[in-house]
C-alpha positions as CSV (number, residue, x, y, z in Angstrom):
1,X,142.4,193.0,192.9
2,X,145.3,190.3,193.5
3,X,145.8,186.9,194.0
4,X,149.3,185.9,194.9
5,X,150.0,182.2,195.3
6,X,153.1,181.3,196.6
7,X,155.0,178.6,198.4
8,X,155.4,180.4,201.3
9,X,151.0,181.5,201.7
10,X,148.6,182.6,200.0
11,X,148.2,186.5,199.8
12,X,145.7,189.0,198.1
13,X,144.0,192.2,198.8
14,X,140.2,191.9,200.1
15,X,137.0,191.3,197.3
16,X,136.9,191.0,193.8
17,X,135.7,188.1,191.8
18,X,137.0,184.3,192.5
19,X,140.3,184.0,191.9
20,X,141.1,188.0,191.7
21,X,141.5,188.7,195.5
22,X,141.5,187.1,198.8
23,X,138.2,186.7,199.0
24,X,135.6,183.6,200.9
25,X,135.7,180.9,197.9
26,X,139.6,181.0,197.6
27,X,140.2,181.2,201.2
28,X,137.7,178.1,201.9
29,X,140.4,176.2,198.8
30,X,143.4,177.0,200.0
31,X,142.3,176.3,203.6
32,X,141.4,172.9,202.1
33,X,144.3,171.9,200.4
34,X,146.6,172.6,203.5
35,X,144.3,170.8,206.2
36,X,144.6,168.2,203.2
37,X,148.1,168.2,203.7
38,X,148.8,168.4,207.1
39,X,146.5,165.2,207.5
40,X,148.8,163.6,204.9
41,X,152.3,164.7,206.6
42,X,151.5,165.6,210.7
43,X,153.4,163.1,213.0
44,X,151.9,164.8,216.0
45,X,149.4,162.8,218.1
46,X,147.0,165.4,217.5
47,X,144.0,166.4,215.5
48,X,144.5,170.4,216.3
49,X,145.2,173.1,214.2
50,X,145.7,176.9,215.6
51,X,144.8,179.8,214.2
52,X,145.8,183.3,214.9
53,X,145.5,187.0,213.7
54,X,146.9,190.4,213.4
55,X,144.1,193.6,214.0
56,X,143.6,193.8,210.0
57,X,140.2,195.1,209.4
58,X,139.3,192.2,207.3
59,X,141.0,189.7,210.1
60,X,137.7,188.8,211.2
61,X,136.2,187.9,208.0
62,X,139.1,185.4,207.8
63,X,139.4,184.1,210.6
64,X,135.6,182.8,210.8
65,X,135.9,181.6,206.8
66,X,139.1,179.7,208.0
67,X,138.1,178.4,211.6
68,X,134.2,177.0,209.7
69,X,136.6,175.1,206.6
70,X,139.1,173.5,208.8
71,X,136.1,172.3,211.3
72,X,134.3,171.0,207.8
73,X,137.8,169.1,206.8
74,X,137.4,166.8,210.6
75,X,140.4,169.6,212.6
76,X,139.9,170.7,216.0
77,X,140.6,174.7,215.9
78,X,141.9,176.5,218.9
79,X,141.2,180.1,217.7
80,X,144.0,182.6,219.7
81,X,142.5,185.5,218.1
82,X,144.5,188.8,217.9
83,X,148.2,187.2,218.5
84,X,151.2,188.2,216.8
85,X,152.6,185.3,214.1
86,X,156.0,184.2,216.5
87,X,152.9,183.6,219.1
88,X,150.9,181.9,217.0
89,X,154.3,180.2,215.9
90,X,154.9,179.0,219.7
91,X,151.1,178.0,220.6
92,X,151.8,175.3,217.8
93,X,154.0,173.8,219.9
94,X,152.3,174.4,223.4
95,X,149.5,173.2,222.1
96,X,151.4,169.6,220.7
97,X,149.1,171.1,217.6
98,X,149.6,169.7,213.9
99,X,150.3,173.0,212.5
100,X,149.2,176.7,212.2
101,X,147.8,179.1,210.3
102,X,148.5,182.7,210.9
103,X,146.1,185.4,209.2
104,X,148.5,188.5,208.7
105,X,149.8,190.4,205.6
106,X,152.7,191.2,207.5
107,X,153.4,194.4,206.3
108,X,151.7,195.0,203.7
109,X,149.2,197.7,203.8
110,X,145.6,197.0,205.4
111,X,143.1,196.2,201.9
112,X,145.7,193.3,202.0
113,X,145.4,190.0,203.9
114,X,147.4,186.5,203.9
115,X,147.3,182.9,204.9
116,X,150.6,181.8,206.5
117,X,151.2,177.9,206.9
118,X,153.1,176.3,209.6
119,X,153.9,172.8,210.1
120,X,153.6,171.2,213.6
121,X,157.1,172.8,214.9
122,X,155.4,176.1,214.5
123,X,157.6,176.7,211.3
124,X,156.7,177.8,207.6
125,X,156.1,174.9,205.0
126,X,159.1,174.3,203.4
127,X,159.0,174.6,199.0
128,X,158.0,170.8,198.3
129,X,155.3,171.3,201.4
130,X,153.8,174.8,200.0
131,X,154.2,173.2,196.1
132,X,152.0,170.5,197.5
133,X,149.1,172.7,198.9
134,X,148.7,174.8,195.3
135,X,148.7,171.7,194.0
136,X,146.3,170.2,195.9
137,X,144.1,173.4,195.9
138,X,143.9,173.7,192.1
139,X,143.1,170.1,191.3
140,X,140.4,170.2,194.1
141,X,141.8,166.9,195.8
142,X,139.8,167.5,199.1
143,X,136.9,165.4,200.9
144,X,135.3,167.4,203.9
145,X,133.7,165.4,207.1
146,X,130.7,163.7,207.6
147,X,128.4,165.5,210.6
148,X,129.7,163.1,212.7
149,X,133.4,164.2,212.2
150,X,133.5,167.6,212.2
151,X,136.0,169.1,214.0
152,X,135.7,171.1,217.3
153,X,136.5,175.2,218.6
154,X,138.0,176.1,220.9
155,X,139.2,179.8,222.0
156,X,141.9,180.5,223.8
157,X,143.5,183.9,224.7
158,X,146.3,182.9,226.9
159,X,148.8,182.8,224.6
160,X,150.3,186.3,224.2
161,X,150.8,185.8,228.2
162,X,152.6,182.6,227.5
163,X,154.5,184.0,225.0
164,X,155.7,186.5,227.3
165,X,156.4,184.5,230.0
166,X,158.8,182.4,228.0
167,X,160.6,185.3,226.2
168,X,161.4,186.4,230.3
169,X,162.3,182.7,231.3
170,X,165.1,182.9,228.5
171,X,168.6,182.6,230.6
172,X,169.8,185.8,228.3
173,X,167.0,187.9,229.3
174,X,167.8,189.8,232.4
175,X,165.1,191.6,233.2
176,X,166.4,192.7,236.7
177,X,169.7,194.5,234.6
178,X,166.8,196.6,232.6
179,X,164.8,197.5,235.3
180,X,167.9,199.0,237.2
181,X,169.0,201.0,233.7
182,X,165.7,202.6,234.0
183,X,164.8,203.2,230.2
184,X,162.8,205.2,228.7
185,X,161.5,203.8,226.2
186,X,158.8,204.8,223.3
187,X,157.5,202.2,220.5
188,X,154.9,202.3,217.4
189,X,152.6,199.7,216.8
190,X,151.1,200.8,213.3
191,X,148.0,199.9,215.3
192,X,148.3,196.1,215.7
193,X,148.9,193.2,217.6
194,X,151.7,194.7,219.0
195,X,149.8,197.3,220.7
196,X,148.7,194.3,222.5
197,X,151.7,192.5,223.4
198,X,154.7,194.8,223.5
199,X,153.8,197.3,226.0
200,X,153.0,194.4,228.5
201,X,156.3,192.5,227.5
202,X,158.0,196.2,228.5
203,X,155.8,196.5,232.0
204,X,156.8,192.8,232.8
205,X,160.9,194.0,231.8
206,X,160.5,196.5,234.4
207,X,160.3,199.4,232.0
208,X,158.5,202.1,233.8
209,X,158.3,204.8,230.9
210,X,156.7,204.1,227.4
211,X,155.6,206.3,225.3
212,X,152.8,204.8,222.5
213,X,152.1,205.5,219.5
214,X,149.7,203.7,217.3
215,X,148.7,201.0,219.9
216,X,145.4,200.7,219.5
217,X,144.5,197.3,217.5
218,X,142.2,198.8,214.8
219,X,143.9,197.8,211.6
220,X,143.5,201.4,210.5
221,X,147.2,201.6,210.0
222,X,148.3,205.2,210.4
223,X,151.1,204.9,208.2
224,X,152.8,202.2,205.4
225,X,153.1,199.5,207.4
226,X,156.4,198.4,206.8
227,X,159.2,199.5,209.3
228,X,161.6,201.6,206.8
229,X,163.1,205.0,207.9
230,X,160.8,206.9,205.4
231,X,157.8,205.3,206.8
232,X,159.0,206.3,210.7
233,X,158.6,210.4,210.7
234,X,156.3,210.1,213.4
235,X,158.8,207.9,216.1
236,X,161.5,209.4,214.6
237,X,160.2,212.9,215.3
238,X,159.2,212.2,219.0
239,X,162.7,210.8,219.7
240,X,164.4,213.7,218.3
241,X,162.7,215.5,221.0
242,X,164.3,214.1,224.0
243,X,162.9,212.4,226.6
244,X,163.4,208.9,225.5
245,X,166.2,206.1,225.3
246,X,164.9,203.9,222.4
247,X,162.4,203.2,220.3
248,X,161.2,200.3,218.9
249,X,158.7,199.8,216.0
250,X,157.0,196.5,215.2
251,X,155.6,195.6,211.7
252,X,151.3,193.9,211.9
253,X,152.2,190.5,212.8
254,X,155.4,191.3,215.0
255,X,158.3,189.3,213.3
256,X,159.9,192.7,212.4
257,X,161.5,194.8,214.6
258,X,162.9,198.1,213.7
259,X,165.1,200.3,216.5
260,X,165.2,204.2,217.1
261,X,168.0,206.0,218.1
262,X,167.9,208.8,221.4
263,X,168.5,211.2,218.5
264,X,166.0,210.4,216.1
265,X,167.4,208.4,213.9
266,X,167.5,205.1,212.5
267,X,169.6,202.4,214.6
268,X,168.9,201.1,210.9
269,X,167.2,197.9,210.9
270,X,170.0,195.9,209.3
271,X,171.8,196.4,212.5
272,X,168.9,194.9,215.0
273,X,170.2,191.5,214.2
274,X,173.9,192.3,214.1
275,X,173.3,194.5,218.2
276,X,171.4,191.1,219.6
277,X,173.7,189.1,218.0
278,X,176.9,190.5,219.5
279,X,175.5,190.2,222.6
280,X,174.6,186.5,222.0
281,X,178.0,186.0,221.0
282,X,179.2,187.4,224.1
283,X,177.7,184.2,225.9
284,X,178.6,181.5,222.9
285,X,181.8,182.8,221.8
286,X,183.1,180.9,219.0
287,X,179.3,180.2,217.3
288,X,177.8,180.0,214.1
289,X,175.3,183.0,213.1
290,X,173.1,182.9,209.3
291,X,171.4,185.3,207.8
292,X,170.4,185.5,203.8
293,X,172.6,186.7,201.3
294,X,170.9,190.0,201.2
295,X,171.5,191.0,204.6
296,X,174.6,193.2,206.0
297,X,178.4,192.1,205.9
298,X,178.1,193.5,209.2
299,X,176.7,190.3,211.0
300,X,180.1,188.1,209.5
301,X,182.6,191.5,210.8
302,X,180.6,190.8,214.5
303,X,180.4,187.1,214.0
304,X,184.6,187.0,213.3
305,X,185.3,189.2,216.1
306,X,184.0,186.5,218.4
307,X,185.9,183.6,217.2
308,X,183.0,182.7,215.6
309,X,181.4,181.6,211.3
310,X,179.0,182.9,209.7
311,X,177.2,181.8,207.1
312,X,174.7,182.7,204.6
313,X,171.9,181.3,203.2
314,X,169.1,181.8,200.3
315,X,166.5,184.5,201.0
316,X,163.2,183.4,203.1
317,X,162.7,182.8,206.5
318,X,162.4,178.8,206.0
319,X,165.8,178.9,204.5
320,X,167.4,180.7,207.1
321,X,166.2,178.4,209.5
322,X,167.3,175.2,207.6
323,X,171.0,176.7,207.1
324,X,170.7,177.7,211.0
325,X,169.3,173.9,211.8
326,X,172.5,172.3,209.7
327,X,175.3,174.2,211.1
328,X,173.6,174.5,214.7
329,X,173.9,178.7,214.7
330,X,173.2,180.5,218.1
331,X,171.3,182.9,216.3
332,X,170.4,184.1,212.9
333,X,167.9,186.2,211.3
334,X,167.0,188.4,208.3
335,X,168.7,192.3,207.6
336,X,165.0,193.7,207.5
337,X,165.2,193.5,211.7
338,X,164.4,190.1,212.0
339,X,165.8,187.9,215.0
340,X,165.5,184.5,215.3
341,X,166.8,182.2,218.6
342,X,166.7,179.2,218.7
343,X,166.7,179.2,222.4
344,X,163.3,180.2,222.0
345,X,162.0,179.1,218.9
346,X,162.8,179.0,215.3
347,X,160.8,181.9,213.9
348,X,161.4,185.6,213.8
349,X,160.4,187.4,217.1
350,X,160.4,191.0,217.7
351,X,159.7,190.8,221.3
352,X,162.6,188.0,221.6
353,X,164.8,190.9,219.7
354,X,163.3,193.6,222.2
355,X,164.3,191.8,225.0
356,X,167.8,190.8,224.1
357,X,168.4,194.0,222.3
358,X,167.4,195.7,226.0
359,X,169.2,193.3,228.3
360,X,172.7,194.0,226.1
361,X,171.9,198.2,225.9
362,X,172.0,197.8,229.6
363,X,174.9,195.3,230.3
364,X,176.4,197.9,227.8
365,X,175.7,201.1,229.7
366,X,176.0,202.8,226.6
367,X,173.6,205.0,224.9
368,X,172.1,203.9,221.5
369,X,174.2,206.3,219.3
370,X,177.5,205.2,221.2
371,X,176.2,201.6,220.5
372,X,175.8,201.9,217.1
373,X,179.3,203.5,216.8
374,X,180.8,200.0,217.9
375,X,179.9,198.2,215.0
376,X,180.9,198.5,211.2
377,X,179.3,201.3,209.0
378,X,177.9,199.7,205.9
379,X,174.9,201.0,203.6
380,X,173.2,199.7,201.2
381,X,171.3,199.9,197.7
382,X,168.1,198.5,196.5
383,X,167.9,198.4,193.1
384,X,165.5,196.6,190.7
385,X,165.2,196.3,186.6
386,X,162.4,195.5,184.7
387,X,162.9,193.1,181.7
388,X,161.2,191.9,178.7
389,X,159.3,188.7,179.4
390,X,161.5,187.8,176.3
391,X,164.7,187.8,178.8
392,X,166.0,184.7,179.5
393,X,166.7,185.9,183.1
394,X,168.6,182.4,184.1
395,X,171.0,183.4,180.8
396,X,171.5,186.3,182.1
397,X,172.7,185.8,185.8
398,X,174.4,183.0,184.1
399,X,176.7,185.3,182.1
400,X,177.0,187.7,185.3
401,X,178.6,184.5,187.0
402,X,181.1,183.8,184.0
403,X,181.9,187.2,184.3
404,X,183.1,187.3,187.3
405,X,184.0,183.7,187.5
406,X,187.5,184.9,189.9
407,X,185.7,186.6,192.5
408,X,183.9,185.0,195.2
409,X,180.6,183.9,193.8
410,X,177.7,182.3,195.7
411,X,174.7,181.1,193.4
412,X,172.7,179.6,196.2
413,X,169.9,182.2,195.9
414,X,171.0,184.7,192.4
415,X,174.1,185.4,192.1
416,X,176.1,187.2,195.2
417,X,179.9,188.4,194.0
418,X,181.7,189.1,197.4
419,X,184.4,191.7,196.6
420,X,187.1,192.4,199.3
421,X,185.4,196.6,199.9
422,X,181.8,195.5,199.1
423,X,178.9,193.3,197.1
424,X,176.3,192.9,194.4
425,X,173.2,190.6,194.8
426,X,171.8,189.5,191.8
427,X,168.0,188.0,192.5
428,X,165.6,186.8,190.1
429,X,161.7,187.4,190.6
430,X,159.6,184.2,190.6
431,X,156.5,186.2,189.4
432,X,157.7,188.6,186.7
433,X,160.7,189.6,184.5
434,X,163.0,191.9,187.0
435,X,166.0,191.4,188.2
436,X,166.8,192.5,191.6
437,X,169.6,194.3,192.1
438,X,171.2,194.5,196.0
439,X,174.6,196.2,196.9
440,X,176.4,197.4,200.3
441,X,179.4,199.4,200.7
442,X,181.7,201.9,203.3
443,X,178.9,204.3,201.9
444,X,176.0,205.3,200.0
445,X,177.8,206.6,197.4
446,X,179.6,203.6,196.8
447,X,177.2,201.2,197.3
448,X,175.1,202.9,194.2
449,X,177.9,203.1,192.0
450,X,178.2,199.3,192.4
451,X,174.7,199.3,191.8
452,X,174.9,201.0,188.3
453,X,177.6,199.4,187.2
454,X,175.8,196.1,187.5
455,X,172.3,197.6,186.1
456,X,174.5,198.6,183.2
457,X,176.5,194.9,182.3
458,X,172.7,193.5,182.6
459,X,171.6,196.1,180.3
460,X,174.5,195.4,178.1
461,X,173.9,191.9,177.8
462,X,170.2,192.1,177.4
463,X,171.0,194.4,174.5
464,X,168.4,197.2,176.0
């Protein structure tokens, strides 16, 4: 069993003793200690909280452990059920709510589950906000209601129509363009929320053809969740039949969004946010894009061309969306196929991707393959070494950075060396003793090499 408590939620895998797993007793404390805080912090003339879920098996479970503790801390629930977490994200806001919790281990595989947090933007707690609530949960600081304060319930399943009809209402989507290219299109849901939502957001695009797999919402995923090429045979496979355009696969909680190429093969999902970026740019030549410091060089190459700066910022979506807020970016995202727009909201949104990413293939007229052939070919390495707890980690990226003290270094979030052909990203884990090791290149080849040559100065000053 696990028990992982971070800043950014609370996560664990279902059962086990208190304290081992994400089981009733530490959902009811940590449940506490945020409705604690969001009573402390909320602005909003409100006394709602929303709560939403992907199909995990154990969703239920949660949901009704969840909904009965914030009703015993004095909050009025509106419960939108099965919802993906950039809908859940937006009902925040429709609702003028106080904030949000979203019950999805995104993609994690299904004997996991997760509290998400949101403040009442519809945005993650930032560090000092998600310190706070483990603070709060393990010293206990929480009083619950008298009978005559308890909070209300309310369910409410209009949201993932709402949600919809303000991805379509978006000036850049042009739904009329995609209807005329007449796609056809095919997607996997690991069986999900997005079985829900994404074959209705097509239908209302004017996408006539869609081929399914995996829609049904039974949290029986049929594969590993999480939207990487070796996880993919299945889509992959049907595409490299024929028959279809694009595919797009969404992760349990839709904030993911991996694309399919006519051939089979991976649009790769670094290059979701670099496609609906371009065509962002398009409109707003000239501005700013962010995405971490992990993500592809591509997005600066596509930013320049259009006049525009990019910038990076440390890993995590709440980061992103701070460096995004301070230099007023058009758009901005994560390299794992995450897109967020601000003319939307400030969240990632795969159905805000799929419909950008569908209005540019048509304004295009070019097929995916050809697409992809427009922008620059970079690949990259993923790399990780396990250290002593003995390591001083901090010494060590330390030296890395004196090392290399000429070359352009960013510390922000590791240590990131920009060389002029390609770069290393050196991240520390907050939970054990590995370093992480992240490198792109002009090719595979290359991009490992870099790799090992890094894994082999750490090793060299570790002494191992």
């Amino acid at each position: 069993m696990t028990l992982i408590k971070s800043i950014s939620g609370i996560r664990g895998t279902i059962g086990g003793g208190a304290g081992e797993g994400l089981n009733p007793l530490d959902i009811v404390k940590f449940t506490s200690a945020y409705a604690t805080l969001i009573r402390k912090t909320c602005k909003a003339q409100s006394n709602k909280i929303v709560v939403g879920r992907d199909a995990r098996i154990s969703g239920e479970m949660v949901k009704n452990v969840v909904v009965g503790t914030l009703m015993g801390m004095g909050w009025d629930v509106v419960d939108i059920d099965l919802a993906s977490t950039p809908t859940t994200e937006l009902a925040v806001t429709m609702e003028g709510a106080c904030g949000g919790i979203i019950l999805t281990a995104s993609h994690n595989p299904k004997q996991w589950n997760a509290l998400k947090l949101l403040n009442e933007h519809g945005e993650f707690l930032n560090a000092a906000e998600g310190n706070e609530v483990l603070r709060i949960a393990e010293a206990e600081e929480f009083d619950y209601a008298d009978v005559d304060h308890l909070g209300s319930y309310r369910k409410d399943l209009t949201y993932n129509q709402k949600h919809i009809d303000s991805v379509l209402a978006l000036d850049l989507v042009d739904a009329e363009a995609i209807k005329k290219a007449g796609f056809r299109v095919a997607i996997d849901c690991v069986n999900s929320v997005g079985g829900i939502i994404l074959p209705e957001l097509l239908e209302r695009l004017g996408v006539k053809h869609v081929e399914k797999l995996y829609c049904e919402p039974t949290g029986n995923f049929q594969h590993n969740p999480e939207p990487l090429e070796k996880n993919l045979g299945d889509i992959m496979g049907l595409m490299a039949k024929g028959g279809c355009d694009v595919a797009f696969v969404v992760d349990p909680d839709v904030d993911r969004l991996a694309i399919v190429m006519e051939n089979g093969e991976m649009f790769v999902e670094e290059y979701t946010l670099v496609a609906v970026a371009d065509y962002i740019l398009t409109k707003h030549p000239g501005g700013n894009t962010v995405s971490n410091l992990s993500s592809s060089r591509a997005l600066r190459d596509v930013t320049e061309r259009h006049g525009g700066k990019y910038y990076a910022s440390a890993v995590g979506e709440v980061n992103v969306v701070a460096r995004m807020k301070e230099v007023g970016a058009v758009i901005g995202g994560e390299g794992n196929g995450g897109v967020i727009y601000p003319g939307l909201h400030y969240g990632r949104d795969a159905l805000v991707g799929t419909a950008l990413f569908l209005t540019w293939l048509a304004q295009t007229g070019m097929t995916m393959t050809q697409l992809r052939a427009t922008y620059p070919a970079y690949y990259a390495s993923k790399n990780k070494i396990e250290l002593t707890p003995a390591i001083d980690v901090d010494k060590v990226l330390r030296e890395i950075k004196e090392r290399y003290a000429d070359e352009n270094v960013n510390d922000t979030d590791g240590v990131k060396i920009d060389f002029p052909e390609n770069w290393v990203h050196l991240r520390k884990s907050n939970t054990e003793p590995i370093i992480r090791v992240y490198t792109e290149a002009k090719s595979m080849a290359a991009a490992e090499a870099l790799a090992q040559r890094f894994i082999g100065e750490i090793k060299e000053i570790c002494k191992i």
